[in-house]
N, C-alpha and C positions, 0 to 999 in steps of 0.2 A: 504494500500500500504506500502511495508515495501523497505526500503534499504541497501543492502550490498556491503560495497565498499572491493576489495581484488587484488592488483598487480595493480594497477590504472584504473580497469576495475568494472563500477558501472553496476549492473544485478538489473531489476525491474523485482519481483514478485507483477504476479498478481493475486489475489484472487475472485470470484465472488461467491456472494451463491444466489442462485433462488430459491424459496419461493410461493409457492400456496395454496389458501385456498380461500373455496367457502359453502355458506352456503346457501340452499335450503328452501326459507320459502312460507310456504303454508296457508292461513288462518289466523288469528290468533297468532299465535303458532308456534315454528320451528318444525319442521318435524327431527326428530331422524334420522339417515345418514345408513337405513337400506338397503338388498341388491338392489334396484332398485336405489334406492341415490350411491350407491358404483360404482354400472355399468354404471351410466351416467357420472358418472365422470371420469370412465378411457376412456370412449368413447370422450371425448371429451380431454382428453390425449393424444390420439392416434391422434387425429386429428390441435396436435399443434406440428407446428416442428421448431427448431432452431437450427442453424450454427454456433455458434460464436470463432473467433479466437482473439485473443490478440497476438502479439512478440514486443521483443525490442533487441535493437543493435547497433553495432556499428554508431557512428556519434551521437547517439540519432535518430535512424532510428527507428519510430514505425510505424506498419502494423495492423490495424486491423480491422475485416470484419464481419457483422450478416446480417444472413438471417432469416427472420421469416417469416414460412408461417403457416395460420389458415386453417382452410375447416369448413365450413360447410354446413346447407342440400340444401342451395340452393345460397351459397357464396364462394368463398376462392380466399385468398389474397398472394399476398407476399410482403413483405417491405424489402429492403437491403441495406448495407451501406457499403462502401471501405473507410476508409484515411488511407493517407500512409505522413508521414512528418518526413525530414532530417534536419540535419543539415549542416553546410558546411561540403562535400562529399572528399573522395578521390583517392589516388589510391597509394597502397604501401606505407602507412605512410603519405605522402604529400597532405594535402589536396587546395583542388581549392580555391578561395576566392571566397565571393559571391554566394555559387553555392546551399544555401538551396531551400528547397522547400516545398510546399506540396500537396495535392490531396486529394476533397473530394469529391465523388458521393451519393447521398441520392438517391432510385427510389422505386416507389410503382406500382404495378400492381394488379386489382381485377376486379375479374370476376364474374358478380352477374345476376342471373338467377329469378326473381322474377314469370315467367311463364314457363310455357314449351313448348312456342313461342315466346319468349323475352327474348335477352340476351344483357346486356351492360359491356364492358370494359372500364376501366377508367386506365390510364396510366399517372404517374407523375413524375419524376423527377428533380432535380436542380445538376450542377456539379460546382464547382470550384476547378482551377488550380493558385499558385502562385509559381514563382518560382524568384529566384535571376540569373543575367545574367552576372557573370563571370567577366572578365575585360573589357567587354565592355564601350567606350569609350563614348557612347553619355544615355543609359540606363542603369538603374540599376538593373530592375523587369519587369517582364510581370506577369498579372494577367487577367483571365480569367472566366466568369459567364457565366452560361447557365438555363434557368428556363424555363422546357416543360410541357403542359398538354393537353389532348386528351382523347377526350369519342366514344367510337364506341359501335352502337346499332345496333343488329339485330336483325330481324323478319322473321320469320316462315310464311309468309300473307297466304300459302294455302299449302298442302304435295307437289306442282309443283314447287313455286316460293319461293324463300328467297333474302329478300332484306337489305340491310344496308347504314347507314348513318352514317358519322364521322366528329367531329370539332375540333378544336385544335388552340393553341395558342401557344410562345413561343418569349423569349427575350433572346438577346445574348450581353454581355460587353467584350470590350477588352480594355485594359490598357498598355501601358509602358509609366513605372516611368521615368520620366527622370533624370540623376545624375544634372541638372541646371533643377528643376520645367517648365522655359518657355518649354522646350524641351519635356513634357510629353506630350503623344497623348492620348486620349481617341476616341471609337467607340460604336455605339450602334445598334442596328434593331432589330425589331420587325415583327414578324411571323407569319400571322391566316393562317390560310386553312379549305378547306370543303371538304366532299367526300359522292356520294352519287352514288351506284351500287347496283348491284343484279344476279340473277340466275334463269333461268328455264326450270325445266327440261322433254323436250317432250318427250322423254320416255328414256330405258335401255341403249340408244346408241346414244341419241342426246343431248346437251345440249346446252345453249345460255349463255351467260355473258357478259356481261358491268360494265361500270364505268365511272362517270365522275367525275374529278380533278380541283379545284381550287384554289390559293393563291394567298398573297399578302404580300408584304415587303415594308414598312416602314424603311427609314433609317436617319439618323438623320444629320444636313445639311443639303446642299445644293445639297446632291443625288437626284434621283425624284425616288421617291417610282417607284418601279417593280410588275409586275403581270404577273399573268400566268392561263393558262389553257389547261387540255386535256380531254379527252373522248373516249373511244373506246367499238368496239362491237363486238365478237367473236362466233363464233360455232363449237363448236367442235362436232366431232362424228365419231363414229367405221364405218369402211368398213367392217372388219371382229375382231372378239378376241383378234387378234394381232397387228392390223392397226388399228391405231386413226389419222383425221386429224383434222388441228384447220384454218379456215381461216376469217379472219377479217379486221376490217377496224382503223384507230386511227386517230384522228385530234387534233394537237396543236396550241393554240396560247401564243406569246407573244408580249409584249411592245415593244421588242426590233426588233424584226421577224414579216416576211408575215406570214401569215397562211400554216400550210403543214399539209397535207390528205395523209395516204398513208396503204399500203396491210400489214397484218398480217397472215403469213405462220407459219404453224407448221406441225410436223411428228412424231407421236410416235410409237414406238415397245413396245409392252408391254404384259404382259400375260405368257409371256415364267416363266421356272422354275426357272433359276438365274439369267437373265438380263431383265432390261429396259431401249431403249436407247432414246433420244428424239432430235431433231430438231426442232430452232426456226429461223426467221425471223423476224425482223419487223427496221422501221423507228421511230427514234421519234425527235423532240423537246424540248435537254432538259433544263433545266433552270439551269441557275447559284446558288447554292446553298453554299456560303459563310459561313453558320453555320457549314456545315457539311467538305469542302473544307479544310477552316482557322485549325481547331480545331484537323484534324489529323495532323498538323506539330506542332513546337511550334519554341518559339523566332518567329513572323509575327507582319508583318505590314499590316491590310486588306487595299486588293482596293473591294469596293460594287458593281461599276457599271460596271459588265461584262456582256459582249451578250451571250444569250445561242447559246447553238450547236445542229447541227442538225449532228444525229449520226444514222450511217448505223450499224445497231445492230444484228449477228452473234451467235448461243448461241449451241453447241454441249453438251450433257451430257450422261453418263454412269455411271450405276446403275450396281455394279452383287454383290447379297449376298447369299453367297452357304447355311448359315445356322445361327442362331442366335449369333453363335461366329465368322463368317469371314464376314465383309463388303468393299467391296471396290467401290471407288466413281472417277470419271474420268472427264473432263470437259475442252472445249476448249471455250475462248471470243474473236471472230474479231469485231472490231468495226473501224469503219473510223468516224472521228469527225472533222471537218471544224472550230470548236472554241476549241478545246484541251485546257485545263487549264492547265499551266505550273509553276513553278516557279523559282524566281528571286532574285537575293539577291537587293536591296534597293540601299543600298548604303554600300560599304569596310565600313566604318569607324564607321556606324549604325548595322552591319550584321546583320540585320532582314529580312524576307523573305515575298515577295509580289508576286501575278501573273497576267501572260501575256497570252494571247491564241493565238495558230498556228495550223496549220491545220497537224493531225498528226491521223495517223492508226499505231494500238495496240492488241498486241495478245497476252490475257492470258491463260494460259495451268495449270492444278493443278489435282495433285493424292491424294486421301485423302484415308487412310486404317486404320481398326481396328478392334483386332482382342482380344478374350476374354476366359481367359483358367482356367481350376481347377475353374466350376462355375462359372465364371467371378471372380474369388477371384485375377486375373492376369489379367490385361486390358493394349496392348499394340495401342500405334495408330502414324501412319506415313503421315506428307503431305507436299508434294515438287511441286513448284508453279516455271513456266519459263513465262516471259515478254519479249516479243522481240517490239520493237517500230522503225517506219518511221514515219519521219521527216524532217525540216531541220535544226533545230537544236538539239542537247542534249535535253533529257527529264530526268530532275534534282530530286531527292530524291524519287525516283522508282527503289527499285533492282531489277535486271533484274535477279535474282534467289532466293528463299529463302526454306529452309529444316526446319523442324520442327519434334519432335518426342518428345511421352511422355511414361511410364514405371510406372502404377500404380499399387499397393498391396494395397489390403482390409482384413485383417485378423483380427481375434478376438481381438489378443493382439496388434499388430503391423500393421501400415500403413505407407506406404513411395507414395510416385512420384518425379522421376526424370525424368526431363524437357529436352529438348534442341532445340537454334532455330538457327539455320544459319541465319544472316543478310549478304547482297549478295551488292556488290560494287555498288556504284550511284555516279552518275555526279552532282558536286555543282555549276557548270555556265551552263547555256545555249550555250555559244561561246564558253567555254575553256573546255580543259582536263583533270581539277584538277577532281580526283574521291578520297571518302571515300573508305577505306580499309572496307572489310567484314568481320563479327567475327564470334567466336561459344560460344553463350552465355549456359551456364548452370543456373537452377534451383532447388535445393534439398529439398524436406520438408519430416521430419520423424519422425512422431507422435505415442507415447506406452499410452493405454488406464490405467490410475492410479486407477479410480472408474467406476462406470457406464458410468456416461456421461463426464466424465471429461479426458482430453490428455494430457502431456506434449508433447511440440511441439517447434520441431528446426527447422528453415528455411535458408539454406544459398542459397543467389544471385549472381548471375555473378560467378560458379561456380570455373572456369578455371580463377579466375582472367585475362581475358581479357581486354586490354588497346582499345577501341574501342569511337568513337562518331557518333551519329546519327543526329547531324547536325553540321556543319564546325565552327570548335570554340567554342564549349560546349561540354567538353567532359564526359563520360558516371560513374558512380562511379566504383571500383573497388570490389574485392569479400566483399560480408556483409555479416556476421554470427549474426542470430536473435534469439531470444527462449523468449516460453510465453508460454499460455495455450491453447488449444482448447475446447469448449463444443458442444457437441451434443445431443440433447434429443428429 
């Protein structure tokens, strides 16, 4: 690692050299590295891929991300890694106090085939988020731990029927530091689940499917552990080429809920040249899920012990792609939900965010398009998402519109993607009419290949310097200019 400081602006270079070497011993003796030694080893070259990116930047803002995936005859993996960590952030010169942070996800996926009727995945990840909370007057840090794993096995039992089982585990920490120690909260829960389904197929036009769902949460206190359960059983099948229908049955239980049974409708169109459209129906049961809830917002205070919702579930989708370079994707969600998970700010003087539930119907609508030109050496893609909501109060940090568009090149020498997302105005009270302003966030990254596998690579964020926050009182950094390396091989 070397350092050069010039105009009060320090640049890390970063250097990496990757190194292989493998030696074939047979017997006795090594084996000379003649052509069958040569060709197995670029075979097994070909079949190692990695991503790796390095930037650094303003604030002491480093980015960096590896993907490594293996294959082999009867295995292949991939392992990945994002951290992203600032310093105190700002905007125009002025920076925030308190406002570093950082972000780390670790995740492994492998898919290993030991038969050619047995297949099991194994799925693992751990994420942690910490960050600094600004001038807030009771907290200093929210820090955030998540540690998942899940094995799902299937089987082939006969050429009719194929059946699966899956287990899974999973613990989740939440922390704010308090600026006075007594003031610090900590949470914790703990996650298994089971899942055991299958398939079978009576002939070219009939088929059956099931599943059944189980979990359990663990929370730490004086919560009472939560449980749940569903099961459902479907058939689908062709009237004709064109017409598929799917009708079924679903039963959930919870701790907190009666029991509810109820019908599973489906309609598809399909067959045609460039569209397939589909209708769904159904009821479910569904569970309060806190891991997944808490973790898209951030600065929260969890509440654990919420009722699940029974949700009247609406599902329209459109498929038409004229040809391997134009796709376009179309999709409406009605749902009516009797426990709507909402959120709250705590308390003014804590601004952290907890939730409540009200009975609230929600309609998501989204166009997704992408389109691929000169070989796909030109890959454009568009998706614009509308939310409309009833209620009776505000429903708080859901825009009720959001644009997206990206602008990728793939060329020999040169690769660029320019990004852009529209975030779309939300409500911060439940009762009041303070709303967040909506931005047009940009993304720039543009990478020239120096050797084989090797890039220089510039990344700038929040391109349009946009002054913007994504939650009330924590505001968002301003433009960052990054540059590192990329490798690919």
């Amino acid at each position: 690692m070397r350092r050069i400081k010039a105009a009060g602006t320090t640049v890390l270079l970063f250097l990496y050299a990757v190194g292989y070497s493998q030696v074939d011993i047979e017997g006795p003796e090594v084996a000379p590295p003649g052509p069958m030694a040569e060709e197995r080893k670029n075979d097994r070259s070909r079949s190692l891929n990695v991503d790796m990116q390095v930037v650094y930047g303003q604030y002491n803002n480093m980015l960096s991300t590896i993907n490594l995936s293996h294959e082999q005859e009867s295995s292949v993996y991939l392992l990945s890694s994002y951290f992203k960590r600032s310093n105190d952030f700002g905007y125009n010169g002025s920076l925030y106090a308190n406002s570093s942070f950082n972000e780390n996800r670790i995740g492994y996926t492998g898919n290993f085939n030991p038969t050619d009727s047995w297949k099991s995945i194994l799925e693992a990840d751990v994420n942690n988020d910490s960050r600094g909370m600004f001038d807030n007057a009771v907290y200093s840090r929210e820090e955030k731990d998540k540690a998942r794993i899940s094995i799902k096995n299937i089987s082939k039992l006969s050429s009719s029927f194929e059946g699966y089982f899956t287990v899974g585990g999973a613990e989740y920490r939440h922390r704010l530091n308090g600026i006075i120690p007594d003031d610090s909260e900590r949470s914790t829960l703990n996650h298994m689940t089971a899942e055991v389904g299958g398939e079978y197929i009576w002939s070219a036009s009939n088929r059956v499917r099931g599943g059944m769902l189980g979990g359990y949460y663990i929370y730490q206190g004086d919560i009472p552990s939560d449980r749940y359960f569903s099961g459902e059983i479907i058939d689908d099948f062709n009237l004709t080429p064109n017409l598929g229908l799917s009708f079924g049955v679903n039963v959930d239980l919870n701790r907190d809920y009666r029991p509810l049974a109820f019908p599973i409708v489906g309609v598809t169109l399909k067959g045609f040249r460039y569209t397939t459209l589909s209708l769904l129906y159904r009821c479910d049961l569904a569970p309060f899920r806190p891991e997944e809830f808490y973790l898209e917002q951030k600065y929260i205070m969890p509440t654990y012990d919420l009722p699940p919702g029974r949700v009247h579930h609406g599902d329209a989708r459109l498929e038409v792609r004229i040809n391997d370079s134009v796709n376009v994707k179309a999709g409406v969600v009605v749902e009516n939900n009797n426990n709507f998970y909402n959120y709250y700010t705590v308390d003014p003087s804590k601004n952290v965010l907890s939730a409540e539930t009200i009975e609230a119907t929600t309609c998501a609508s989204h166009f997704d398009s992408s389109f691929s030109l000169f070989e796909k050496a030109l890959e454009i893609s568009l998706r614009y998402e509308y939310n409309y909501f009833v209620a009776s109060e505000n429903i708080t940090y859901r825009p009720r519109q959001n644009f997206g568009s990206a602008v990728r090149y793939n060329g020999k020498l040169w690769r660029f993607e320019w990004a852009n997302k529209l975030t779309g105005k939300v409500y911060t009270d439940p009762e009041g009419d303070e709303e967040l302003s909506g931005a047009v966030i940009g993304t720039l990254g543009l990478q020239r290949r120096m050797l084989e596998s090797f890039y220089a690579y510039i990344r700038v964020e929040n391109l349009y310097n946009a002054r913007y926050n994504l939650r009330d009182g924590y505001p968002e950094p301003g433009i960052t200019l990054l540059g590192g390396l990329r490798i690919l091989i």
